[in-house]
N, C-alpha and C positions, 0 to 999 in steps of 0.2 A: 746878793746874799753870799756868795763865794766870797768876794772880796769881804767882803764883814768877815767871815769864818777865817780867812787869810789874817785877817789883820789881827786879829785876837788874838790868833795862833801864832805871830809874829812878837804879838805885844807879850805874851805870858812867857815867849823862849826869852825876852830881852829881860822881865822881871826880876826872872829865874837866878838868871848869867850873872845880870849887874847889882843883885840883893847884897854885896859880902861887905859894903864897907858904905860909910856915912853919907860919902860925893854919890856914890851908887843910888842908896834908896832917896836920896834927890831927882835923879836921874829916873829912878823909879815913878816916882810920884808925878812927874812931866808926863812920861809915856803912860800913866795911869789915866791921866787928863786927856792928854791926846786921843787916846782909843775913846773914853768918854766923852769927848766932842766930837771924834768919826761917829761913833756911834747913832750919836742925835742926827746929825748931818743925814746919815741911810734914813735913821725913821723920817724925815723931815721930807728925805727924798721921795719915799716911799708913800706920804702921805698926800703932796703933788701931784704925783703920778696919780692914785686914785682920785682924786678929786679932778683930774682930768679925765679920764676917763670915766668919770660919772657924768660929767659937764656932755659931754661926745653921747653917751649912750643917749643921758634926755632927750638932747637936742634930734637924735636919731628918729627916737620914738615919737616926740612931735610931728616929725616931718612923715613919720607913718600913718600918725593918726589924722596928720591932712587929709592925708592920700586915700586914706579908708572913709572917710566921710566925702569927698568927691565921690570915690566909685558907691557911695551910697545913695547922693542923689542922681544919677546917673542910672541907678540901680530904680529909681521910684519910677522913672516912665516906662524902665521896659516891662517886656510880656510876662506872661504867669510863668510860663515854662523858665525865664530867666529867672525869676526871681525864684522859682523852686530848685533850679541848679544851682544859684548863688546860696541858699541855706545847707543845700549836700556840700557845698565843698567849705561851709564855715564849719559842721559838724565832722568833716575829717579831719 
């Protein structure tokens, strides 16, 4: 996100500077382009990133939700007392 804000703020002093004459707002219209395909590029980046990390958390909670179904059947032979300390500590 910095670099985004860098870059803009980069791109608008060069607008600025090089707007006075024909070769300029050529010039312009490139680095107008430019920032508009950085641009894409962060969101595109940005939208990878979550999607891996979306990909990571499932995959997470899967492998919790094994693990809580073992300690479930695991949980059906033992005693009453276990299983009444196994529901206190689900309701904390």
């Amino acid at each position: 996100m910095k670099n985004f804000r860098f870059i803009t703020l980069i791109a608008l002093f060069t607008i600025t500077f090089v707007a006075c004459s024909e070769k300029t707002k050529n010039e312009a219209e490139k680095v107008g382009e430019q920032i508009e395909n950085t641009a894409k590029a962060v969101g595109n980046d940005i939208k990878v990133s979550k999607d891996q990390f979306i990909a990571k958390a499932e995959n997470e909670i899967e492998a919790l939700n094994k693990k809580i179904e073992e300690l479930d059947k695991k949980m059906a032979n033992a005693s009453d007392d276990a299983k009444a300390e196994k529901k206190k500590l689900w309701k904390a």
